[in-house]
C-alpha positions in Angstrom: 109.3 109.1 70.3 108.3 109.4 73.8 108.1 112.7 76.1 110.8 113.6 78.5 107.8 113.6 80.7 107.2 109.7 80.3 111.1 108.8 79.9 111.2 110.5 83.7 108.3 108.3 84.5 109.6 105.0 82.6 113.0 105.6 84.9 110.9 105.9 88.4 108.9 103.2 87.9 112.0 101.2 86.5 114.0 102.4 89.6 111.0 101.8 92.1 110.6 98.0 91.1 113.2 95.0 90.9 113.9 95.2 87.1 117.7 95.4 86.5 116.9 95.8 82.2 114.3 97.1 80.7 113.9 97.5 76.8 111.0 100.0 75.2 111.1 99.8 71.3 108.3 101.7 69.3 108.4 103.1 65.9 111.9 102.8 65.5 113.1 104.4 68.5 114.5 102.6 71.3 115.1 102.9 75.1 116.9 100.7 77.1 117.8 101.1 80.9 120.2 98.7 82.9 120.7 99.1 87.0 124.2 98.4 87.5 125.7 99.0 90.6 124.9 102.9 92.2 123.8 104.3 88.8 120.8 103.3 86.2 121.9 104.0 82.9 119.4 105.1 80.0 120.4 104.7 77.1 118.1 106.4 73.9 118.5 105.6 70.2 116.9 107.6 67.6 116.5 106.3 64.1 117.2 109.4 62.1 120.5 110.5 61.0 120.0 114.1 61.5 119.6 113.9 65.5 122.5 112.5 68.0 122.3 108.8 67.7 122.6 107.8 71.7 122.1 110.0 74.6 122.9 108.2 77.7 121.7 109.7 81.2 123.0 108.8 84.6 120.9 108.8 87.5 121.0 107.7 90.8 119.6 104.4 92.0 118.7 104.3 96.2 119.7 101.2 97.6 117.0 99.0 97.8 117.3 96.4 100.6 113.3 95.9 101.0 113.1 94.7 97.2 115.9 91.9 98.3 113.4 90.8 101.0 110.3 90.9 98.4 112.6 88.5 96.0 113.3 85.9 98.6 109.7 86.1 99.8 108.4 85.3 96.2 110.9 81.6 96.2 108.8 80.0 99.1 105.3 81.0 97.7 106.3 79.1 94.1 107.2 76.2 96.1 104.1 76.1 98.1 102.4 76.2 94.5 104.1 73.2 93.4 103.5 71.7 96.8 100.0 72.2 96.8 99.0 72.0 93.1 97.5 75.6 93.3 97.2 77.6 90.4 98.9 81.0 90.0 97.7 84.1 88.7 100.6 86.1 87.1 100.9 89.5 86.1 101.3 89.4 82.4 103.1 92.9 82.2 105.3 94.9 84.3 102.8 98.3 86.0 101.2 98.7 88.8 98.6 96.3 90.4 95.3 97.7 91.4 92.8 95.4 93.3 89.8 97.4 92.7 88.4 99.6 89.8 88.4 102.5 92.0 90.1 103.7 95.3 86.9 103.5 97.3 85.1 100.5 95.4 85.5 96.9 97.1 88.4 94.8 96.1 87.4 92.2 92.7 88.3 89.3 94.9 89.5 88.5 98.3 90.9 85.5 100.3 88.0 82.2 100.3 86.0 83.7 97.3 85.1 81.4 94.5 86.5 82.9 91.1 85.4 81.4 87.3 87.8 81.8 84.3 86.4 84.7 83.5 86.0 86.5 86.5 88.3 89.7 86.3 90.2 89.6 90.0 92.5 93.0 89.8 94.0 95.4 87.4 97.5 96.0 86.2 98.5 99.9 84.8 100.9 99.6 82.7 101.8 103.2 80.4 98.4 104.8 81.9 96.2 101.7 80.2 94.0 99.8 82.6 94.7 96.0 81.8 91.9 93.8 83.4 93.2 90.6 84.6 91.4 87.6 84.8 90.9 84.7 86.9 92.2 82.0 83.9 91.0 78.9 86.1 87.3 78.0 88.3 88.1 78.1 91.9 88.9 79.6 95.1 91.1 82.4 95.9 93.8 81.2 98.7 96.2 83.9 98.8 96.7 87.4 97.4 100.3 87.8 97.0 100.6 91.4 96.2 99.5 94.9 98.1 97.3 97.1 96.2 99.0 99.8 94.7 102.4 97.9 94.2 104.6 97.5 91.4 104.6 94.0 89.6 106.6 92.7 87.2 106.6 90.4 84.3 105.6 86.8 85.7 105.2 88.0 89.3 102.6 85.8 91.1 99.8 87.6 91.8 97.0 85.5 93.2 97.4 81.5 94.1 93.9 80.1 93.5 92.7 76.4 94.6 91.5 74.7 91.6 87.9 73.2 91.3 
């Protein structure tokens, strides 16, 4: 079962990005949180019979008109992707995306650099793991779509790149 600690930290990062559910199962417990209007609800289920079987805890959510404008934004880039037969990086999990290995390192890649599949163009924290994401085609970076230190979510197009 998780800490208190990192059930408070689930729920910021949760409330900070554009998820409305989100679903943590591990070892039999479960947590699941759902924005819903001016409250997040969490909502955690233990599996044994002797503890409470749901605890649900209210919090409140600050409106969030600057994540609207980040949703709309992220429409007209997938279109110019189709347009253009660019390829897009994803994020393959919902964390945090880091574009260099350290705060005063150089970023992996920038706008106009050539990039092979291998090449390893950010990172994505996600439950204080360092995921290394790579480049998945050969080619040339055309846009980075996200701001270092950001929150990214499932799918979110992080790099468009210019297939060779």
């Amino acid at each position: 079962m998780l800490k208190i600690q990192e059930i408070r930290e689930l729920i910021r990062l949760v409330n900070e990005s554009n998820i409305v559910e989100f679903v943590y199962e591990h070892d039999g417990s479960k947590i699941k949180m759902k924005k819903a209007g001016a409250t997040e609800q969490v909502v955690v289920a233990a599996p044994k019979v002797d503890v409470p079987q749901t605890a649900v805890v209210q919090q409140p959510v600050a409106p969030a008109v600057e994540k609207v404008e980040v949703k709309e934004e992220v429409k007209p880039e997938k279109q110019v992707v189709q347009a253009e037969n660019l390829h897009t990086i994803t994020s393959p999990m919902v964390g945090t995306f880091y574009a260099a290995p350290s705060p005063d390192a150089a970023p992996y890649v920038k706008v106009g650099d050539k990039v092979k599949k291998d090449t390893i163009v950010c990172i994505v924290e996600a439950m204080k793991l360092f995921n290394e994401i790579e480049a998945e085609v050969d080619g040339e970076i055309v846009e980075v779509l996200v701001k270092n230190g950001q929150l990214v979510e499932y799918g979110q197009p992080l790099f468009l790149v210019k297939p060779e």
